[in-house]
C-alpha positions as CSV (number, residue, x, y, z in Angstrom):
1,X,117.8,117.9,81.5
2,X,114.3,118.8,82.5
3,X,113.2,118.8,86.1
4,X,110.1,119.7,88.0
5,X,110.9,122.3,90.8
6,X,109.3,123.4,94.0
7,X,110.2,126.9,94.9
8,X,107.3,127.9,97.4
9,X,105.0,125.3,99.3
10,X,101.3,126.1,98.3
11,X,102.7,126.5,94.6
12,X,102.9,124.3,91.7
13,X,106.1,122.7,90.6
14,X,107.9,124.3,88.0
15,X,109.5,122.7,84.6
16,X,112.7,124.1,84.1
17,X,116.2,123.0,82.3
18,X,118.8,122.5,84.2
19,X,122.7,121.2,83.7
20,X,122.6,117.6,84.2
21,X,124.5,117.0,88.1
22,X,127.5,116.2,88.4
23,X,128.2,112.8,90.5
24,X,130.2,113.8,94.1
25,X,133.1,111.3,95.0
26,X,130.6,109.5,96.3
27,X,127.7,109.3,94.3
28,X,125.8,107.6,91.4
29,X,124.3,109.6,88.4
30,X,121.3,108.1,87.5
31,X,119.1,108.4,84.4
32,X,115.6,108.4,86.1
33,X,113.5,105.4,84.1
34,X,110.6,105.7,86.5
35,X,109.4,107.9,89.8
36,X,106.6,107.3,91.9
37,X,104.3,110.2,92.9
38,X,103.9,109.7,97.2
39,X,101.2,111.4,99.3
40,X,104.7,112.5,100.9
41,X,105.0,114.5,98.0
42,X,101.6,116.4,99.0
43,X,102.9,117.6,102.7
44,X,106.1,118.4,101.0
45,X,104.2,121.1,98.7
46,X,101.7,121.5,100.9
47,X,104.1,123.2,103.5
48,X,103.9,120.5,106.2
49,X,107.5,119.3,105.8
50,X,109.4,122.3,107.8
51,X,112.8,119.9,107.4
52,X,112.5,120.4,103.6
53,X,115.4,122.6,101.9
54,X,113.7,124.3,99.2
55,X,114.5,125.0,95.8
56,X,114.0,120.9,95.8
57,X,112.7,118.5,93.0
58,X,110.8,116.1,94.4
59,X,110.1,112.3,94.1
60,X,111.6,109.4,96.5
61,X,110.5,106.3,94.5
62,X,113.3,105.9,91.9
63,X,114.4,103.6,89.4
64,X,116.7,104.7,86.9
65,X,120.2,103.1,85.1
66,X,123.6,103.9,86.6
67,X,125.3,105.8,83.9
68,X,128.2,107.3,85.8
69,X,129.8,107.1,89.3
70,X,131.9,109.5,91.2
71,X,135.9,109.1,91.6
72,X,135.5,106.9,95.0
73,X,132.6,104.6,93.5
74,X,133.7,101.0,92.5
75,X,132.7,101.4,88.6
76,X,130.7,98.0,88.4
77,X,127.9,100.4,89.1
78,X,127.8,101.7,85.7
79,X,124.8,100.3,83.6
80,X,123.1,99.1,86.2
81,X,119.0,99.7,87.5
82,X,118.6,100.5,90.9
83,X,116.1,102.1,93.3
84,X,116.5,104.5,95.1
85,X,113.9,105.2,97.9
86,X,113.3,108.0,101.0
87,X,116.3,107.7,102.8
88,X,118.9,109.0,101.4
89,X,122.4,109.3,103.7
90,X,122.9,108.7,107.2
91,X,125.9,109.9,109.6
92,X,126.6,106.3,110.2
93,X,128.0,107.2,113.6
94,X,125.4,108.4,116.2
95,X,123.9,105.7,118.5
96,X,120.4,105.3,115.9
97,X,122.8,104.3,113.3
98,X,124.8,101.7,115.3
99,X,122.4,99.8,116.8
100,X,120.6,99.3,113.2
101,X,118.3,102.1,113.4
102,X,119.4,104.2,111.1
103,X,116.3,105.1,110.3
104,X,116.4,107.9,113.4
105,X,119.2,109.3,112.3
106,X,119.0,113.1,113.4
107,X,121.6,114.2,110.8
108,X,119.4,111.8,107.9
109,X,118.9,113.7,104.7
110,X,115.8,112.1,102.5
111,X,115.2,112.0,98.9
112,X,113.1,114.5,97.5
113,X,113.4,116.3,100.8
114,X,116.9,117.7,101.4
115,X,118.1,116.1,98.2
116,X,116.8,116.6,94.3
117,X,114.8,113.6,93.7
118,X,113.0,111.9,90.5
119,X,111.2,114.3,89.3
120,X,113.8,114.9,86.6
121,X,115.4,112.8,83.6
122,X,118.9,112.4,86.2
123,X,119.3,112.6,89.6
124,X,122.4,111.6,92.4
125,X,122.0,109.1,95.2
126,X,124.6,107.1,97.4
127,X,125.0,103.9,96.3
128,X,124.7,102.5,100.2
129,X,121.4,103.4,99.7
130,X,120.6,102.3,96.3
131,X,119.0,99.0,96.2
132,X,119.1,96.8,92.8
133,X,115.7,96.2,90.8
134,X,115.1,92.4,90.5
135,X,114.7,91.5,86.4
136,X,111.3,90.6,87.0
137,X,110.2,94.0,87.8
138,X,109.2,96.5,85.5
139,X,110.3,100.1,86.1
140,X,107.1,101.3,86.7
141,X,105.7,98.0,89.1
142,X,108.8,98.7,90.7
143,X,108.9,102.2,91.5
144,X,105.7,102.5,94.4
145,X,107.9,99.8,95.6
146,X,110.3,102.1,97.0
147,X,108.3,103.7,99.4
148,X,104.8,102.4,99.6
149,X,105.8,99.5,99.1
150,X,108.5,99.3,101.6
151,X,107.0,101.8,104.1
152,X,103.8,98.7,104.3
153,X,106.5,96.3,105.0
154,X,108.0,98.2,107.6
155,X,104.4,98.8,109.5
156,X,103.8,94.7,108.7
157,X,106.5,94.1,110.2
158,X,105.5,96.2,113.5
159,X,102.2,94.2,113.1
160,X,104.2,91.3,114.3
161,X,102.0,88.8,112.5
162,X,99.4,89.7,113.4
163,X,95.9,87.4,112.1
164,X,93.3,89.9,112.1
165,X,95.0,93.0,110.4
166,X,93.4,96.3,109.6
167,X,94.3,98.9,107.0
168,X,93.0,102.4,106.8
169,X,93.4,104.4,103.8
170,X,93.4,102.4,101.2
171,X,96.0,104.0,98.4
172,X,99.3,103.0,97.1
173,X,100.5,101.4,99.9
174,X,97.6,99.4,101.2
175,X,97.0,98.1,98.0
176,X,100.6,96.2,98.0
177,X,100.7,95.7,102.0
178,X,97.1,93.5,101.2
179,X,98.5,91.6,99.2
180,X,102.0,90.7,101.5
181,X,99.7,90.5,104.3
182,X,97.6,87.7,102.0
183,X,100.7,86.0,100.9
184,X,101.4,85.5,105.0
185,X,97.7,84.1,105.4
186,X,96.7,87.3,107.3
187,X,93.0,88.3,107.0
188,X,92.8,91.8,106.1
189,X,89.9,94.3,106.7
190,X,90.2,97.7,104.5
191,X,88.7,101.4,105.5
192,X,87.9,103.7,103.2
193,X,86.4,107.2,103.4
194,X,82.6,106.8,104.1
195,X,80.9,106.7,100.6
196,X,83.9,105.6,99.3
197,X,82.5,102.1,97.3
198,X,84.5,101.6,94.6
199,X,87.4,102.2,96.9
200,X,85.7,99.4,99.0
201,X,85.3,97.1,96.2
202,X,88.9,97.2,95.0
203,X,90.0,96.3,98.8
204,X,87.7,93.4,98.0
205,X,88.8,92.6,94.8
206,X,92.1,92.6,96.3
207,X,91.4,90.1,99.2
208,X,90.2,92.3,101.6
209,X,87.6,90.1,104.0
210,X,85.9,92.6,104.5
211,X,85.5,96.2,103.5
212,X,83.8,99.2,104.6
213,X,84.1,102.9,105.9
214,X,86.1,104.4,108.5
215,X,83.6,104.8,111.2
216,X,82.2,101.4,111.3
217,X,83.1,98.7,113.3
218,X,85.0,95.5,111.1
219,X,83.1,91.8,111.9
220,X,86.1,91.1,113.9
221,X,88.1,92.7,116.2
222,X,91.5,93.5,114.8
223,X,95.1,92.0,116.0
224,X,96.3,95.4,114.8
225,X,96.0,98.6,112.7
226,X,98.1,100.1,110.0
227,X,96.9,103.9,108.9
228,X,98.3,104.9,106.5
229,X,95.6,108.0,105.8
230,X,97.3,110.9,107.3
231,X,93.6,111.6,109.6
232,X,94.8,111.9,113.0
233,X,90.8,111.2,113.8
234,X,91.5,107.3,112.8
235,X,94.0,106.4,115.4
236,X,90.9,106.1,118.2
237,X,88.5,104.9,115.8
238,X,91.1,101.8,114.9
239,X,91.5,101.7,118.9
240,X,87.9,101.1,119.5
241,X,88.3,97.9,116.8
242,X,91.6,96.5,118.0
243,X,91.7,93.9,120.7
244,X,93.5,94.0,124.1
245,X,97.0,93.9,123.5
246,X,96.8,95.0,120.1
247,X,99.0,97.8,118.2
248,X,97.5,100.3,116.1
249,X,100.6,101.3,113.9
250,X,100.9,104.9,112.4
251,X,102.5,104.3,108.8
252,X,102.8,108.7,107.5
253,X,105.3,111.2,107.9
254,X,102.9,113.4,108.7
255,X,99.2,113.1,110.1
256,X,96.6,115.5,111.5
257,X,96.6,116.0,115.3
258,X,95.2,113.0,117.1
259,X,92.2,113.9,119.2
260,X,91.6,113.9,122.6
261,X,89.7,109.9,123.6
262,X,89.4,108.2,126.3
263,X,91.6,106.3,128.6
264,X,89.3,102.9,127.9
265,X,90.2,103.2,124.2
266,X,94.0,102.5,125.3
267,X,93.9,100.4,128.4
268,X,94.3,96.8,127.9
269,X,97.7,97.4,126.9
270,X,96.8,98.0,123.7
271,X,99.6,100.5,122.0
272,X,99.8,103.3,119.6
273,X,103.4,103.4,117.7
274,X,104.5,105.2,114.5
275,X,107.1,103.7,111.3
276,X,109.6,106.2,111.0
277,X,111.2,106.3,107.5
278,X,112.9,103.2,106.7
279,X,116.1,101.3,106.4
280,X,118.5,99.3,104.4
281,X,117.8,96.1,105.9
282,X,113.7,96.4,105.4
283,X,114.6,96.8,101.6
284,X,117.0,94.0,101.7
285,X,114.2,91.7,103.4
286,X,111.3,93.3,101.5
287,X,113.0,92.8,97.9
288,X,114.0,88.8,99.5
289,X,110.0,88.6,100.6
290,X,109.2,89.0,97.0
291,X,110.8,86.6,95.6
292,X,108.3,84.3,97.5
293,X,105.5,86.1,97.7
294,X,105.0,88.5,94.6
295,X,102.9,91.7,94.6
296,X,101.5,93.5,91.3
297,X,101.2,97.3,91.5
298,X,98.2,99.0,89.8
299,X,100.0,102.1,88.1
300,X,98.5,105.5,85.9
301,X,101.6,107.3,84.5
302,X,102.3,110.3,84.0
303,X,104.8,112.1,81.6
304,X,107.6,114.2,83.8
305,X,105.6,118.0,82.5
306,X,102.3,116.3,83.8
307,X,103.5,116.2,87.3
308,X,101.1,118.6,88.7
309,X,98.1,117.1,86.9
310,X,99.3,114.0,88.6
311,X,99.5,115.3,92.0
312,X,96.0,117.0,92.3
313,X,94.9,113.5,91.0
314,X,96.8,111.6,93.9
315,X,94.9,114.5,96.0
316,X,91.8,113.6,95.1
317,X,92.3,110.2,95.0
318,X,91.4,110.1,91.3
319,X,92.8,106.5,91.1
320,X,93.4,103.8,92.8
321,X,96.9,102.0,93.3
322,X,100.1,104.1,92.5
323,X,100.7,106.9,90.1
324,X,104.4,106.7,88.6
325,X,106.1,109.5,86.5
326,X,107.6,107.9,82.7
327,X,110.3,110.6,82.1
């Protein structure tokens, strides 16, 4: 099979052949139909994933067909389309992972991190952490599902319903959060980089109420905040625009230090959390939420050599919605 292959942070991936893996005992090998390219991706060859076990092929937002299981795997698995997303095995023991918080697991291994992700024509994955792709999903709508999609729903769901609801950064997974967030009647305001207009429009276009550039001031003061840029500037910015009591939510794996602010920024008992990963149980309720309240995702693909080329256009934020890799 072909697979792309990070050897050395600050390098490109490289296309090589490799045997197609073997499933463990407790494993699914999947034929990869479909892998989204993340901004996680970007800190993981940019360096600024120190957890990362490198040689690694990349990619966490998977759909693909079962097309072999391993000798303790019930065989009904075989033929069928699943997604596989970030999180990829947990101990199942420690106190995180029995009191449904898996998520903090400090033995978790993540796809594309620890693990050979989609960035080749098969990959592995445990099937506790495989979720099946409704019909009425394509492969490619459904693969920014499995992270941007579901890392949104996790901060959303942090938001605590909130009716005035800001989102900064508005890439792949602002563009699906939106449009939960509209399904639940929330009024959304969108940030962009300053300049940014056609990035502003397409919040708009979206059902953004209003959108505009990171250093202004929205027309109302905000419930809460998801960021999902990874600017560590933003978090007192989306402070100064968040009423008392409010949450401004951190939604990356990684972010830029957070500058020093003032004390007034904060006080109010307004709050400053992070989402961590994700778990089971947001997929099972984000998949459920969907059948209700349907999203499109707006996808450029790539073929599997043209991952590179797709990366430095995620970089530059060349497009807007998700870019997905067609093996």
């Amino acid at each position: 099979m072909r697979a792309m292959v990070l050897h050395t942070p600050g390098q490109p991936l490289q296309c090589q052949e490799r045997p197609i893996p073997t499933p463990g005992a407790r494993q699914l090998l999947i034929k990869v139909l479909a892998c989204g390219v993340c901004r996680t991706d970007l800190h993981l060859l940019d360096g600024e994933l120190p957890q990362a076990v490198l040689p690694r092929v990349p990619g966490h937002e998977i759909v693909g067909e079962v097309t072999a299981v391993g000798a303790d795997v019930a065989p009904g698995w075989t033929g069928r389309r699943v997604g596989v997303p970030w999180l990829g095995w947990t101990c199942g023991e420690c106190t995180f992972c029995r009191s449904d918080r898996e998520n903090l697991c400090d033995q978790a291994q993540f796809t594309g991190c620890h693990l050979d992700g989609g960035y080749a024509e098969y990959t592995v994955a445990d099937p506790r952490f495989c979720f099946p792709i409704p019909d009425t999903l394509s492969d490619v709508q459904a693969a920014p599902l499995l992270c941007a999609g579901l890392i949104g729903f996790r901060a959303l769901r942090m938001a605590q319903g909130a009716r005035h609801l800001g989102l900064y950064g508005f890439g792949a997974a602002a563009h699906l959060a939106i449009q939960v967030a509209r399904g639940r009647q929330q009024r959304v305001y969108a940030f962009t980089r300053p300049g940014d207009d056609e990035g502003q429009d397409y919040a708009r276009r979206l059902g953004a109420e209003w959108a505009g550039p990171s250093d202004q001031l929205p027309p109302h003061a905000l419930d809460a905040s998801l960021i999902f840029a990874p600017v560590g500037a933003l978090v007192p910015l989306a402070l100064s625009a968040t009423v008392k009591g409010g949450c401004v939510i951190c939604a990356g794996i990684h972010m830029s230090d957070i500058p020093a602010f003032p004390y007034r920024l904060l006080w109010g008992e307004r709050s400053v959390r992070s989402v961590a990963n994700l778990t089971r149980q947001d997929g099972v309720a984000f998949f459920a939420e969907l059948q209700h309240t349907p999203v499109h995702c707006d996808v450029t693909c790539f073929a599997l050599d043209q991952a590179n080329q797709a990366l430095a256009c995620l970089r530059s934020g060349q497009f807007n919605g998700a870019i997905v890799l067609t093996p």
